[in-house]
N, C-alpha and C positions, 0 to 999 in steps of 0.2 A: 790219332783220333780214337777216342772209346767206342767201344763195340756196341751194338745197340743189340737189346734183348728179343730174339724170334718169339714172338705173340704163340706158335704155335710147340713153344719150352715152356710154356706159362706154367704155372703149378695149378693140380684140378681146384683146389679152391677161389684162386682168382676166378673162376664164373660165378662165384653169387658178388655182386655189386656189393662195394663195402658201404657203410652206414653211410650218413651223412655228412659230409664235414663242413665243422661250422664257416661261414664266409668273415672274412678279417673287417673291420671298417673301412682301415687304410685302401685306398687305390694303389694300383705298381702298376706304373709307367716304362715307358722307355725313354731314357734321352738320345738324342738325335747323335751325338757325339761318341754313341757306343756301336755306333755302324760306320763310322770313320775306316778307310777312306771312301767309302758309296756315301750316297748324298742324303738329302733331306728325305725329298721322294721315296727311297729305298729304304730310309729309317721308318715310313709311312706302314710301307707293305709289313717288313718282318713285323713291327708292333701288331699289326692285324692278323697274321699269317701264328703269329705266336700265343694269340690269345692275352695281348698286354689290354691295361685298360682305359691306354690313353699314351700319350706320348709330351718328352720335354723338350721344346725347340731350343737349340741351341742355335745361337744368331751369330755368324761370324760369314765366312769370303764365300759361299755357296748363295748365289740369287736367290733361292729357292728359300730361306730362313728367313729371307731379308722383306718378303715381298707377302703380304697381307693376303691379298687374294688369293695368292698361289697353296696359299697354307689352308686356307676355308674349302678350297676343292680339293686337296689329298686329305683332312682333313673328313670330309662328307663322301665324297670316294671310296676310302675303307672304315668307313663307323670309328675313327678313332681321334676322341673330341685330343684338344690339345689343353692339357691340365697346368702346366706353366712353363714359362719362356726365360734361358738366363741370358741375361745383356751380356754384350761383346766388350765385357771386361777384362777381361784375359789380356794378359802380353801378347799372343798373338793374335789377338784381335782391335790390336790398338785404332786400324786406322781404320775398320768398319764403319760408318755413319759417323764420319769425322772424327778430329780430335776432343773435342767439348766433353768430358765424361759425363757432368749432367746431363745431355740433350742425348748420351746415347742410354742412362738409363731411365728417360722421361718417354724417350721413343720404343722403350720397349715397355713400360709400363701402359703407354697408347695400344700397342700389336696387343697385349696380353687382356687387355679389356676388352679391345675388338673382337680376339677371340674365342673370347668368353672365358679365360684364365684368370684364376684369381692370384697366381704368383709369381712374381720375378725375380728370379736368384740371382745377385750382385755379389763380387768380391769385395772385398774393403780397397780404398786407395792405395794405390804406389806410393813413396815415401815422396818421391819427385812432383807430385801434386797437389804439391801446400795446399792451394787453395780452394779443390776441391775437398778435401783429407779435413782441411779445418773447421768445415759444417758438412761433415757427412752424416752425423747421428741425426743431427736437427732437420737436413735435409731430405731424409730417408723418411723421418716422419712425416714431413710435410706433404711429402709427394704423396705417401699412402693417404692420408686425410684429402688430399683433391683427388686422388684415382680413383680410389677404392680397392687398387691391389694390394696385398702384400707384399713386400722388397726383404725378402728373406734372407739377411747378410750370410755370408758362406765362413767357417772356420778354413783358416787358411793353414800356412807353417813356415817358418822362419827358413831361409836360402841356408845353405850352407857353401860357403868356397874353404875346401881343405877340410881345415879343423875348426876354422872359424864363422860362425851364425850369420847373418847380414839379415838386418833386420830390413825387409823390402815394406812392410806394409804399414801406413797409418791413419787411425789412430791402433793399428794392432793386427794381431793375425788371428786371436782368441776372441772372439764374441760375447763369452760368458762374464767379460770387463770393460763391454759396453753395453749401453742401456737402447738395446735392438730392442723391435716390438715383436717380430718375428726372426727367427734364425734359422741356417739350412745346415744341417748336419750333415760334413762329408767324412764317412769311415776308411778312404782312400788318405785322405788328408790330417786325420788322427793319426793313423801309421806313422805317417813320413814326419806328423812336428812330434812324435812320443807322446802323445797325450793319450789317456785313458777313456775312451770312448762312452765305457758307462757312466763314469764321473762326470762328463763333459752332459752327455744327455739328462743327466739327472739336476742337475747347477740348474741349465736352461729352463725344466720343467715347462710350462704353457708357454713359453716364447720358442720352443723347438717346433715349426710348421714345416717342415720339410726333410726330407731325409735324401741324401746319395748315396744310394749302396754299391759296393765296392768292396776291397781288401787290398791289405797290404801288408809285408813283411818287415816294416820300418827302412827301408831302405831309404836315401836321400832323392829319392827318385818317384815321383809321385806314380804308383805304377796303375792303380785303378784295375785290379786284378779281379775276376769271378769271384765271388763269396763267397768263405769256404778255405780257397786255395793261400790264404794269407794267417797273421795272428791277432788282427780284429777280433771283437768280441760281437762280430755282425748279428749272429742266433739274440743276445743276449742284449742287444739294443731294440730290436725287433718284437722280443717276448715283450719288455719292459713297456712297448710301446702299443703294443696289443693290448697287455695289461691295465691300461691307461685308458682303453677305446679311443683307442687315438686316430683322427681324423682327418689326418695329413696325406700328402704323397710320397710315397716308396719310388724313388726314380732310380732305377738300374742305368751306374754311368759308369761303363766297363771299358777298357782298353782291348778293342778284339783287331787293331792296325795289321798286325802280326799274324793273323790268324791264316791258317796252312791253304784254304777254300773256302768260299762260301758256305760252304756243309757246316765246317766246322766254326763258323764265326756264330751262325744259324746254330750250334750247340751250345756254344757257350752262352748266349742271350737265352735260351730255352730253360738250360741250368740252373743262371742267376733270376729266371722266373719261379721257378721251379720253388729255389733254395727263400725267398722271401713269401711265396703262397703258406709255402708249407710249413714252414715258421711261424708266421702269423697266427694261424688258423690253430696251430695247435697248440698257440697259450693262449686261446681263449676258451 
């Protein structure tokens, strides 16, 4: 664990308060899934505890994601509104709210209007779900024109077994070759398919509404590492996006499973606030 600076080594000029610094547009969020293994609840507290400014439910085998009310009171509890919810798309959320993919992401587009979220981050279909896979562009729009949410599709990245690619997702794992209306940039998920994050951001242009920040070192291993600690160009999607006054949510979606205590899961979420306030703020 890094050493934390004694307040009373400061140097004498840290007492006169520095200027001002300008506030980002973006919000930065927490997802629920970057307090893994503690629960919904507990992703509640550190987001308030850390100073995030809003949090992203992530809806999978915890009652607590799954359940409306329960979310409105931690929710008003700790002041921290819930800015968007991603459907139990995931492989291992297949059997959360049935098997029907549409009705599990029509039920979260319900949670995310109820909760006053304007966006739903969905993976693209498994290759095994013809017939969801076969109107999913047409259906993503449809659903956002009767909601009113956004369905922010997610860039994914191609499996790999061996040496050889297996292509799991369709109509695709790249977003920028389908006609989304909104898209959720994951910079965990640039790493692991090689794809070039600012290129990918910049293709998207006004259909990127969402962002997961992360890192990664291109391993085959989706690793969702602190920002920073990977070969992302996390700074540099961030400036680009600030530079834009861009109006999106910054969702800090970090793998802290592993982490050595609480102290230190509780650092690494502070960090990756840290590392996207600070960023933000100073390309504008």
């Amino acid at each position: 664990m890094s050493q934390r600076a004694d307040p009373s080594e400061r140097p004498s000029e840290w007492s006169t308060p520095p200027g001002p610094v300008a506030a980002p547009e973006a919000r930065v969020a927490l997802s629920t899934a970057s307090a893994y293994p503690l629960g919904c609840a507990e992703a509640f507290a550190l987001a308030s505890r850390l100073g995030y400014d809003g949090v992203e439910v992530m809806i999978w085998t915890d009652p607590v994601s799954q359940d409306g009310e329960a979310l409105r009171q931690l929710s008003r509890h700790y002041s921290m509104p819930v800015l968007s919810v991603h459907a139990p798309t995931l492989l291992v959320s297949q059997r959360v709210w049935g098997r029907d993919p549409w009705r599990k992401v029509e039920r979260s587009a319900e949670l995310a209007a109820d909760l006053g979220a304007r966006t739903v981050v969905v993976h693209p279909p498994f290759r095994w779900q013809r017939e969801y896979a076969a109107g999913f562009v047409e259906g993503v729009a449809e659903l956002e024109e009767r909601t009113g949410v956004d369905i922010a599709v997610e860039n994914m990245f191609p499996w790999r077994a061996g040496n050889r690619e297996v292509k799991a997702y369709s109509p695709g794992w790249d977003p920028t070759e389908q006609d989304y209306r909104h898209v959720t940039l994951d910079l965990s998920h640039t790493a692991t398919s090689g794809s070039d994050a600012m290129d990918m951001a910049e293709k998207l242009g006004d259909r990127l509404a969402h962002l997961h920040l992360a890192d990664g070192t291109g391993s085959a291993r989706d690793e969702h590492l602190v920002p920073g600690r990977g070969f992302q160009r996390c700074d540099e999607v961030l400036e680009l996006l600030a530079g834009r006054q861009w109006q999106g949510t910054v969702v800090v979606e970090v793998n802290t499973r592993r982490a050595a205590s609480d102290v230190d899961r509780e650092l690494d979420l502070a960090e990756s606030l840290a590392f996207a306030r600070m960023t933000l703020a100073a390309a504008r």
